[in-house]
N, C-alpha and C positions, 0 to 999 in steps of 0.2 A: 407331642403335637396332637391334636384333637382337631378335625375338620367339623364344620357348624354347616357353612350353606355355599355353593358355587352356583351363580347365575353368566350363564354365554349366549351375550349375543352377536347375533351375526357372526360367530365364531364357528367357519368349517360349514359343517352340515347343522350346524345349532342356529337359527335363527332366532330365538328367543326362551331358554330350556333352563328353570331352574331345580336345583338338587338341593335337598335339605341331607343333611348328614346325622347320624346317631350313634352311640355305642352298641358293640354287642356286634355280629355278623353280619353284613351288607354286599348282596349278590348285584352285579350289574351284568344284565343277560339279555342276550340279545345275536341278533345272527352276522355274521362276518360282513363287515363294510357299512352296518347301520351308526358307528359314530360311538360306539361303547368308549373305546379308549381315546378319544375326542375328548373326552370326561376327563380321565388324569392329566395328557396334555395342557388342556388348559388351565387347573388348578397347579401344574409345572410353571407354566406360560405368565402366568398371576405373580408366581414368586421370582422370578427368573429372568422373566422377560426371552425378548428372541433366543438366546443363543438354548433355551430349552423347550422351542419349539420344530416342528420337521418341516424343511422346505423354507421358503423365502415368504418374506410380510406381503407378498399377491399372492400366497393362496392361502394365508389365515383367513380373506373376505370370504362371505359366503357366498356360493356364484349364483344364487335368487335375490343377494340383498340390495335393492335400491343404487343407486351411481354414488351417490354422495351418502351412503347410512354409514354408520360409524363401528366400526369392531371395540366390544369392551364385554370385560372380563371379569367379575367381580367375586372376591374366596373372602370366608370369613369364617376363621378358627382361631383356637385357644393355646399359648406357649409360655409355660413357666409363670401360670398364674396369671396374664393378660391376654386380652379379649384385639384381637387385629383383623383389621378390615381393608382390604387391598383392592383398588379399581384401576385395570389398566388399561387403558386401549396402543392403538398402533402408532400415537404421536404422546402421553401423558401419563403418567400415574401418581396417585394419592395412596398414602399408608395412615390410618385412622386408628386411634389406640383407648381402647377403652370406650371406645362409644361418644368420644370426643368431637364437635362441631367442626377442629379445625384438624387437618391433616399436620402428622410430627416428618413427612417427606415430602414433597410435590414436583418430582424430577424423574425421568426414567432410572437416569443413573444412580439417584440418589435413596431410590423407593429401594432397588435392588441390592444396593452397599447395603445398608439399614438392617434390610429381610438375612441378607446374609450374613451379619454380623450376629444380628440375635437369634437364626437358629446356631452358628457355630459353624455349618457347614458352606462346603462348596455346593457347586451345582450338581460334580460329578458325586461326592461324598453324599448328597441329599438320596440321590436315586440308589443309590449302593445300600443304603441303611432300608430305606422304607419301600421303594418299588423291587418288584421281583417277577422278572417274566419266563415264557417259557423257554425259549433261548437259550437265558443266562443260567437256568440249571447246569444246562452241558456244557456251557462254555468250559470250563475245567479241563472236562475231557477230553477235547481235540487240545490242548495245548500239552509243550514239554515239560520234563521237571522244571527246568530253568523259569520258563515261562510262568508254570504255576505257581512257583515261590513270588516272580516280579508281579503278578495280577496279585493278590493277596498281600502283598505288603503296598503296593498301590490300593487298592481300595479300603485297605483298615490305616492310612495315611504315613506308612513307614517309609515310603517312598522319599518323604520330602527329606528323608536323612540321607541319601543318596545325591542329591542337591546339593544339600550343605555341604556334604565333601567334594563334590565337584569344584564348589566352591573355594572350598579349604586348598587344594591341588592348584585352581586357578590362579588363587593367590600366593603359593607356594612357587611356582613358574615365575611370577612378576617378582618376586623376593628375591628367589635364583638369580634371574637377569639381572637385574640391578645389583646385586653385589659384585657378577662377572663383571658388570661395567665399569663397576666402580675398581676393583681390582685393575680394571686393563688399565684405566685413565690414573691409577695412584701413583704419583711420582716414588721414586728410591727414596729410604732414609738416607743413605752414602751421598747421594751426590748435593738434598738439600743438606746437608751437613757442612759440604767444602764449598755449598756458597755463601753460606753464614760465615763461616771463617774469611774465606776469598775477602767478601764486603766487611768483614770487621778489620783485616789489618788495612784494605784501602782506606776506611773511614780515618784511621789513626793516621795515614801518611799525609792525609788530607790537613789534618787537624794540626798537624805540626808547619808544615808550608804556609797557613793559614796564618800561623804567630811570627813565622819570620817574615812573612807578607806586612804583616800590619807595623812589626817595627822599622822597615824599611820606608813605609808611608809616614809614619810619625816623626820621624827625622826629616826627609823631604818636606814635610808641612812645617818644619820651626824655621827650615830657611827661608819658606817662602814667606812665612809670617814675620821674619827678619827686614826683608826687602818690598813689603809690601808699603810699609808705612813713606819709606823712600820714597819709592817709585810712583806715590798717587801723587808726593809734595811735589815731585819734579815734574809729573804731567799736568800736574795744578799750573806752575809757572808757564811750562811751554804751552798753555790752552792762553795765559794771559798775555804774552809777547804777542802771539797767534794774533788776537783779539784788539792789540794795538798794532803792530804793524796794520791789518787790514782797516780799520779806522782811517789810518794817515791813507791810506791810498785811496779808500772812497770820499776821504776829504780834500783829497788830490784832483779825484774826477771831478766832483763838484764845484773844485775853482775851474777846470779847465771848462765845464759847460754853462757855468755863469759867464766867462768870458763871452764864447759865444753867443749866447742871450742879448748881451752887452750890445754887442758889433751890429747883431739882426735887428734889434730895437731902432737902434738910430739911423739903419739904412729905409726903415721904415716911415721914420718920421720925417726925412728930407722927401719920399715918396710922396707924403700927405703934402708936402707942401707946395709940390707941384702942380696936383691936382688940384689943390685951392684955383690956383691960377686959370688951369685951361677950363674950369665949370662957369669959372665968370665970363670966359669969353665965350660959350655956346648958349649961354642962355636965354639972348633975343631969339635966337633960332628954334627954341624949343616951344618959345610962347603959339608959334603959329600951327606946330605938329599936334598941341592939345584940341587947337579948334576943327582940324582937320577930324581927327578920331572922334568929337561927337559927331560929325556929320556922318562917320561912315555907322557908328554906333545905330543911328536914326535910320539910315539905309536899308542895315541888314532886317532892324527889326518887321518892317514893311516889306521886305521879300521873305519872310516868314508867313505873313501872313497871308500874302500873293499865294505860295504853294498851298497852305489851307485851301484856299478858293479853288484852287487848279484841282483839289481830291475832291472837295465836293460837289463842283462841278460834274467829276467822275462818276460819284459815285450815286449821283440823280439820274443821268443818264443809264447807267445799268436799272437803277430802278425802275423806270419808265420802261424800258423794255422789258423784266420780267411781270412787270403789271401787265403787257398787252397779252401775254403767252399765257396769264392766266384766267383773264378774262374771254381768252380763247377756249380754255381748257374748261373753264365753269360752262360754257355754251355749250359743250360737248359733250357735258355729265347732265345736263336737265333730265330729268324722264319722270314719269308717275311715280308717286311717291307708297300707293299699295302695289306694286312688283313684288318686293321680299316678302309681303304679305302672302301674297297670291301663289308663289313660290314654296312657300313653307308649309304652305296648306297640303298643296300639289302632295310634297314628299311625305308627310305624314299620313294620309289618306294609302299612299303606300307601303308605308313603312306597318300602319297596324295589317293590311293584308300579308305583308311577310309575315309579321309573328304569328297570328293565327296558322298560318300555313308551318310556319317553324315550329308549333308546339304539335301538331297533328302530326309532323314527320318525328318528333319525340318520342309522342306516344307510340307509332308502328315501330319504331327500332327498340324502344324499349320491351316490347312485347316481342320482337322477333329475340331480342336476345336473350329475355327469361324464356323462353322455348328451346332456346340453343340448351342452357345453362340446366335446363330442367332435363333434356335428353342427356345431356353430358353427366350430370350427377346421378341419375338412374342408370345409367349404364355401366356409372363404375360401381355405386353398388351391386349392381348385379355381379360385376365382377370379381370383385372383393367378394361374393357368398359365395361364387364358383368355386374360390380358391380354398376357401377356407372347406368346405365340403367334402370336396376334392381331397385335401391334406385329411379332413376326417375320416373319409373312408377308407385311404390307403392305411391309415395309423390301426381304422380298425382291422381292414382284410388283413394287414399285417398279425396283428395279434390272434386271430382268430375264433371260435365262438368263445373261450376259454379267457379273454380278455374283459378289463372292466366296462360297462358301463360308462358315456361321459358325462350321464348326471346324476345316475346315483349309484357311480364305481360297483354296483355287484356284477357277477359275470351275466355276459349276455347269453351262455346256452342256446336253450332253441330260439331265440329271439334274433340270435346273429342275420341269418338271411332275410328275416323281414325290416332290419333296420338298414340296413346294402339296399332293400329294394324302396324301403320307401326316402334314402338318399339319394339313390341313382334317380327317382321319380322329383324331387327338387333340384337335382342337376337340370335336369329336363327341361323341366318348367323354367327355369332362369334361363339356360341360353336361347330360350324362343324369346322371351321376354327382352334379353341382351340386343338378338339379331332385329329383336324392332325397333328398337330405340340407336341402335345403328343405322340403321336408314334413315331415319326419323331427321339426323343427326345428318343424314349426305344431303338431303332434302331442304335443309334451313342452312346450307354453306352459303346460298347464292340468296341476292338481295329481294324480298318479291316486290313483284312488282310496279302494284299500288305504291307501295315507299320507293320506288326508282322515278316510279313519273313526279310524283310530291317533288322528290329531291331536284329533280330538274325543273320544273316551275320556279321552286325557289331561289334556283341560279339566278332565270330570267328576273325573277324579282329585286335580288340584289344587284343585278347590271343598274334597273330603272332607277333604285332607291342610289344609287351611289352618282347619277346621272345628275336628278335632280340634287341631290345635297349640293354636288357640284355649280349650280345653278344659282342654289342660295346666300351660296357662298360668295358668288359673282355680281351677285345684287347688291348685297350688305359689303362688300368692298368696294363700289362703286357708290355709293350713298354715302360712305365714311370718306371716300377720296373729295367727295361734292362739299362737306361740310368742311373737310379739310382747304380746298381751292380758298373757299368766302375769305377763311380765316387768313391767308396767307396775302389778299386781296388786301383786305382791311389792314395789317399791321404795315405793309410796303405805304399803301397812303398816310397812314400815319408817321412814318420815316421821311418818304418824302417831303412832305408840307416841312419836318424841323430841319431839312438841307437847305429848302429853301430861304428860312428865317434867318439860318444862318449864312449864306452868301448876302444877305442883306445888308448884313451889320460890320461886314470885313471892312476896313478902313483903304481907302485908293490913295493915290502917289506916287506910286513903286515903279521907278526908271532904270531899266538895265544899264544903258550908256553911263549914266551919272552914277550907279553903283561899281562899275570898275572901273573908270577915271578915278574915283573917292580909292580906294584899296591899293590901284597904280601908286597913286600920293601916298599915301601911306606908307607904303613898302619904302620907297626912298626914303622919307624919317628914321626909319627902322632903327637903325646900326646907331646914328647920332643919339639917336633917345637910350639906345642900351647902354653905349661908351656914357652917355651922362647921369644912369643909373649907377654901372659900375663905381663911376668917379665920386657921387656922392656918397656912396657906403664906405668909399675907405677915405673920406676927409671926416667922416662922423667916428673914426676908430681912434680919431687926434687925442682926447683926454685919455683914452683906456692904455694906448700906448704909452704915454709921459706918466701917467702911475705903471707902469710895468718896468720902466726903465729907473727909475726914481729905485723902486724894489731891488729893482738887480744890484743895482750897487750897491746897494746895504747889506745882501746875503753875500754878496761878493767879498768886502770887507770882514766880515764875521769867518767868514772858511779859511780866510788868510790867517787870521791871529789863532784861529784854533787847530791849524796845522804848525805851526809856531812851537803851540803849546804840546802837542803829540811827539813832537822830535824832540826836545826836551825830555819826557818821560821814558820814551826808547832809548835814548843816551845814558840814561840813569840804570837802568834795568842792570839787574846781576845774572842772568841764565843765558848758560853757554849749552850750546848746540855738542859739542865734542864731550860734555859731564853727562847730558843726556843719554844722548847714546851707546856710551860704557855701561850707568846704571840702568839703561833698556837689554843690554846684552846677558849682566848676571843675571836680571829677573827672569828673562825666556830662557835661561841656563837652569833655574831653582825651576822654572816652572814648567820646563821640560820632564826632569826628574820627579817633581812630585806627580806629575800624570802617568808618568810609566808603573812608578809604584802604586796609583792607583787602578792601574791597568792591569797590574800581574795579581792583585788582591782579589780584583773581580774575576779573573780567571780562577784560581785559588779556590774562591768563592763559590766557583759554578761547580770545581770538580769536587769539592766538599759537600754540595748540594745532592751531585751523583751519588757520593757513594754512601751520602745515607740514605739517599733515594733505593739503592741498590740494597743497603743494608735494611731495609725496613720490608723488601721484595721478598728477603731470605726468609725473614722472621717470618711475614705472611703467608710463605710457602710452607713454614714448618709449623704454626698455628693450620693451616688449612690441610698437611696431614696428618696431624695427630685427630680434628677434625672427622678426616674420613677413615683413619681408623678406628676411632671411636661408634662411625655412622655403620662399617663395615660388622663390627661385633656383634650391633643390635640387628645388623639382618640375617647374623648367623644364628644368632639366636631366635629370631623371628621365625626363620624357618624351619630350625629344629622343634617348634613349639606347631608348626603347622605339620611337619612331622610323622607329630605325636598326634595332633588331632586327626591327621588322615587315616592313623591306626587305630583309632580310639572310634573313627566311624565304623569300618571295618566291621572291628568287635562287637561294636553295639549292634549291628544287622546282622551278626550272625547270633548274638545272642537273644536277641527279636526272634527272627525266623527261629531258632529252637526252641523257645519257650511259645513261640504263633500254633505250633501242630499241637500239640497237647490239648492245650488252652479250645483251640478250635474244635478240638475232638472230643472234650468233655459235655462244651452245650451241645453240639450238634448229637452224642448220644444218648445228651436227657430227651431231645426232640424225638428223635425216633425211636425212642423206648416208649413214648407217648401214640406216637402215630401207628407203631404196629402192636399194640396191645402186649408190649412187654417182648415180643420174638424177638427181636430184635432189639439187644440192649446196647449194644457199642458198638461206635464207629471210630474209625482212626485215619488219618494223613500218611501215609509212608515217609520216609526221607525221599521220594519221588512225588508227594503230594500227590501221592492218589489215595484214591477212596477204598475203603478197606472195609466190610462190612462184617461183622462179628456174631457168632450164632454158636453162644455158648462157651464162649470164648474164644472159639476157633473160628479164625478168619474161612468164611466163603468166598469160594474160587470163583462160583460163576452166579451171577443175580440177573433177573430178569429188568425187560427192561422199564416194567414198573418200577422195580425195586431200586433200580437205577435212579430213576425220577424223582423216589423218594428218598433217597442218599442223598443226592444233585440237591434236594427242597429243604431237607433239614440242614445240611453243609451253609445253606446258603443262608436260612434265618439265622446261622448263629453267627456271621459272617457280620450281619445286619447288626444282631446283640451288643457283638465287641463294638460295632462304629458309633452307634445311638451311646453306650457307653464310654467310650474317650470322648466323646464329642461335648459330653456335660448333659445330654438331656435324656429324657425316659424314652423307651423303644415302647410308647402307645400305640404307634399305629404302625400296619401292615396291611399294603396292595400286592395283590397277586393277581396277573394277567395272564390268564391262559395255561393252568399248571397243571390241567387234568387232560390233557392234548394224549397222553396215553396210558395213562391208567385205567385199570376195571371199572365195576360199578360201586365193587365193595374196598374196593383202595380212595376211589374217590369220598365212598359215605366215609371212610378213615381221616381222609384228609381234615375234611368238614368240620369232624365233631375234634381234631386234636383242635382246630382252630378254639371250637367254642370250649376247649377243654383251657386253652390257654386265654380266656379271655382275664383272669390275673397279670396278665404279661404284656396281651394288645390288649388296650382301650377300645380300640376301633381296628375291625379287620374290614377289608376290601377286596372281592370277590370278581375279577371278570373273568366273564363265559361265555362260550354259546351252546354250552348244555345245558338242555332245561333240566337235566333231572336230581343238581343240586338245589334245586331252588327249594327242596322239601326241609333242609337242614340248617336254611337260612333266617334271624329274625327279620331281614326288612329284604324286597327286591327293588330296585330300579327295573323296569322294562324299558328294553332301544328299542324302535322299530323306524325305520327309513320310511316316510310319505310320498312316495313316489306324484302322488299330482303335484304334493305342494311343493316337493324336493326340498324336504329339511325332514330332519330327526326330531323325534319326538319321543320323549321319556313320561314314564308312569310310572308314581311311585306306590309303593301299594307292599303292606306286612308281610311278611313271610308266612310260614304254616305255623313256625315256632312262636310268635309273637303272640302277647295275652291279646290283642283287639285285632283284627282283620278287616282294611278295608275294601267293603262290597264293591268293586270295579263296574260291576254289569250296571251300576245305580250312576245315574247321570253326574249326578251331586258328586257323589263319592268320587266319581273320577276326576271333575275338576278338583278337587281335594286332591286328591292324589296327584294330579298332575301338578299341583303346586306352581301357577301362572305360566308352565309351558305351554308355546303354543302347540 
């Protein structure tokens, strides 16, 4: 991997800082808390995303950068021969390949799967290989043998074989249990064995009852099919006897009620012939009842039209009296006709004095309560900086002058009591500023004044306005009631005059006395005229009755001779009642018998059903253990094979870890053969994985704690070696943060120059410090330095000493050059 260029902005203490990257030695130097390692972070942060950044996505913003400015991150280096360009901020990222227009990721999740996939490593395996700080020298040391062996096969990735066999064990447990289970739940071979037997001699017992069942039904069926042909001829006959006797008998009834027919016919027509008689002798009587009933006819209709007269009569008179009530009631509604006029004016003329009055009280409450609103909000800001101050200064006196800075985290030293005084001096000022706006605040609770009288005027004005509305209202319902009157005026004379046209035209005559004398008369006709209705409808019934009787005798005659002929055929008949009955007795005798035997067959049948129901249960029980014994084998074997692989892990991590000390002890003593000019040619691991420094071949007991450092530094690049190597890719680059923390001045020029001794090995090495006085042994430097007015970092990049070209920083030019668009 080969870094090209990282631009951060708004990123930390970076508000806009870009780094160009080169081969060869690169010092980033700069004094503690100016944002030096802000730098690998965020080229971390590029490829990684959050989970390889410190802290939470509020304090990646920068605390100068704008409310809405946008945190992005952009790294552009070179791996396995392609050119990648990664832009991420706090909601999006793009991965760009070769200089390509369109992005090959555009997903958080998906930029990082990608970046991950084609370096090969993880997040932790990334920093293991290529970052190295001063910490992780000694990390080593404070830990046990145990321990040492587990970090080391963790960070060269042996680890995940530890995994796998957990995994292997996991699975071995679940193999285990499920065969116990399956053992617990396995039935006996013995006992499925004697229920196969059991159900196979029941199946046979079955199987034989079954054929004496059926021969016993096949005999009962030839008797019944002996007797059947009988038995239908014989109910054949007795259905036909059946069928003539009942004939002769409703030919029986039919003479007997033609008979009567007979008898009622002719007492009917001596009937009519009576009535001939007595119709002739009322008939002068009846001529004088017709002339009676026009006259009452003529009567009634004229006392019809008598009560007409008598309603409208009525109903003139009502008229006439509500015409006079409202010709009273129109005299009483006259008045000037501009009243509502006059009225509407009145209320208007007051109406627009309310609203002007109503928008003047507007405006003062409005204004009185943006004054509220404006001491209310001023006073909890002040509150709110109280508190927040307040919390600042404790957080600082807490920490004391030895604590960070809260905006550009270096320590405050002698600055600590002058920043306590000039907080407690803004404390100050705010609660004077609070305690004003407090009152301010008691001062605007109550209403003033001027808007208290306003508001009362307006009352008075709404009583008047709603006084007259009142008014107009009284007018224009009273002018609607006047128009109404006329109307009501006009349509009654109009009714009127047509009651009258019609008493006009009613026809006169109409005598009470002479209408019930006429009805008196009448009523005595009554009974005569209905006896002489009666009498003629049944002398008109004269022909229908002599055709009715004529009929009867002739169906009468016909029932005779065809009963005649019925008894005749009955007398002939051969079917005896006592043959019947015998051949009715064998049939329910044969037919008894063959349903029994159809009875015990179906029985038969069912328990033939059972016991190969039963026998098919055995078979399945002993198909379904052979089944789970078969199921049982492969998990013996399954498990014996997980076993084998638990032991097979085992071995393989202990044969790792023996072949890990060697191996690691070989680079790490070409490194420090390099680093201390040969003194030093071997280093080793113990089987306690300690560090073991060699001088001459003979282990040194006691090393200083440079020498320590440089044990711890060479241990650790070869650490790096092995990981860049399994991983599949070149071990080009190497960061180193902070690794001269206690070394000399001539252990450090050592360090320097193994570095530029190895540049066959790194491509690119990377340098942070805050001693300047590597910076002589360096080809390129980065300068940090924190801006305290502007509060952001600011980097200069500018050649080393070793570099063929040197840029002149003191020259205006050159340092924008140098600073390469940081601001």
């Amino acid at each position: 991997m080969r870094l090209n260029q990282l631009r951060l902005k708004n990123f930390r203490q970076h508000a806009d800082t870009t780094v160009d990257f080169d081969t060869g030695l690169t010092g980033i130097i700069g004094p503690n808390g100016s944002g030096k390692t802000t730098i690998l972070e965020g080229i971390a942060w590029a490829l990684y995303g959050m989970p390889a950044a410190r802290g939470t996505r509020e304090g990646i913003r920068s605390l100068r950068a704008p409310a809405r400015a946008g945190v992005k991150v952009e790294l552009d280096f070179d791996l396995a021969g392609h050119r990648y360009r990664v832009v991420r901020s706090l909601s999006s990222a793009e991965l760009y390949l070769d200089g390509a227009p369109a992005p090959i990721a555009n997903s958080l999740s998906g930029v990082t799967d990608l970046l991950r996939r084609r370096l090969g490593m993880s997040q932790q395996e990334f920093f293991n290989t290529y970052f190295t700080g001063q910490k992780e020298l000694s990390v080593m040391a404070a830990m046990g043998p145990a321990e040492r062996a587990q970090f080391l096969s963790r960070v060269l990735g042996y680890e995940r074989l530890r995994g796998a066999q957990v995994l292997v064990r996991d699975r071995r447990n679940v193999i285990r249990g499920e065969a116990q289970g399956m053992e617990s739940a396995m039935p006996e071979s013995d006992v499925v064995a004697r229920l196969l037997a059991e159900s196979t001699a029941r199946s046979a017992d079955a199987e034989a009852r079954a054929r004496d069942a059926l021969k016993r039904l096949k005999k009962a069926n030839a008797v019944v099919s002996d007797l059947e042909p009988k038995w239908a001829a014989a109910q054949k006959d007795r259905e036909a006897m059946q069928a003539l006797t009942a004939e002769l008998r409703l030919r029986e009834s039919q003479e007997g009620s033609l008979l009567k027919d007979a008898k009622r016919l002719e007492e009917e027509l001596a009937e009519i012939a009576d009535a001939r008689k007595e119709v002739a002798q009322i008939k002068s009587e009846l001529s004088v009842h017709k002339d009676l009933e026009s006259q009452l006819h003529e009567m009634q209709a004229l006392a019809a039209q008598e009560g007409r007269r008598a309603a409208l009569n009525e109903n003139r008179r009502q008229i006439v009296g509500e015409l006079a009530q409202l010709h009273q009631r129109a005299a009483s509604l006259a008045s000037d006709a501009s009243l509502v006029e006059t009225k509407e004016r009145e209320r208007e003329e007051t109406r627009k004095e309310q609203q002007e009055l109503e928008n003047r009280i507007t405006e003062l409450r409005t204004e009185w309560a943006r004054d509220r609103q404006e001491a209310e909000t001023k006073r909890q800001d002040f509150l709110a900086q109280h508190d927040e101050l307040k919390k600042q200064r404790e957080k600082i006196a807490d920490l004391g002058p030895d604590g960070p800075c809260p905006i550009c985290t270096r320590p405050l030293s002698d600055h600590f009591r002058e920043v306590l005084d000039d907080i407690d001096g803004r404390m100050h000022e705010i609660v004077v500023n609070g305690r004003y706006y407090a009152k301010r605040l008691d001062q605007l609770k109550a209403i003033p004044e001027p808007l208290a009288a306003l508001e009362a005027k307006a009352r008075d004005l709404r009583a008047v306005v709603e006084e007259r509305t009142k008014a107009v209202t009284a007018a224009k319902l009273r002018a609607q009631e006047s128009q109404q009157v006329a109307a009501d005026i006009t349509a009654r004379d109009k009714r009127l005059a047509v009651i009258i046209a019609e008493v006009e035209i009613i026809p006169s005559g109409y005598h009470v006395t002479r209408h019930a004398e006429l009805r008196h008369r009448h009523e005595q006709f009554a009974p005569l005229a209905a006896r002489s209705a009666r009498l003629g409808a049944l002398t008109e019934r004269e022909p229908q009755v002599k055709a009715q009787t004529t009929q009867v005798r002739k169906d009468l005659a016909a029932a005779r001779k065809l009963i005649a002929s019925l008894g005749k055929q009955q007398s002939a008949s051969r079917f005896s009642e006592a043959g019947f009955a015998a051949l009715h007795a064998d049939f329910d005798a044969a037919s008894t018998a063959f349903n029994a035997a159809k009875l015990d067959g179906a029985v038969v049948e069912k328990d033939l059903e059972a016991a190969r129901a039963a026998r098919a249960v055995a078979e399945q029980s002993r198909v379904e253990l052979e089944r789970m014994q078969q199921r049982l084998r492969l998990l013996n074997t399954d498990r014996r094979l997980h076993d084998e692989l638990d032991r097979a892990y085992s071995d393989m991590r202990a044969d790792l870890n023996q072949h890990l000390r060697p191996e690691i002890s070989e680079l790490a003593s070409g490194f420090l053969a390099q680093l201390t000019d040969g003194r030093y040619s071997e280093l080793e691991l113990d089987d306690d994985y300690n560090v073991v420094v060699l001088e001459d071949g003979i282990p040194k007991p006691v090393i200083s704690g440079g020498e320590e450092d440089l044990a711890n530094l060479v241990l650790r690049l070869a650490i790096s070696q092995m990981i860049a190597e399994r991983a599949g890719q070149a071990f080009s680059l190497l960061v180193l943060d902070e690794v001269f923390g206690s070394l000399d001045e001539a252990r450090r020029h050592n360090v320097v120059e193994l570095l530029r001794r190895l540049h066959d090995r790194f491509e690119q090495v990377v340098v942070i410090t805050h001693i300047e006085s590597v910076r002589e042994g360096l080809d390129r430097v980065l300068t940090v330095r924190y801006d305290d007015e502007a509060g952001t970092t600011r980097v200069i990049q500018e050649a080393g000493p070793l570099a063929i070209d040197s840029v002149d920083v003191a020259s205006p030019d050159a340092y924008a050059v140098a600073m390469g668009g940081a601001d």
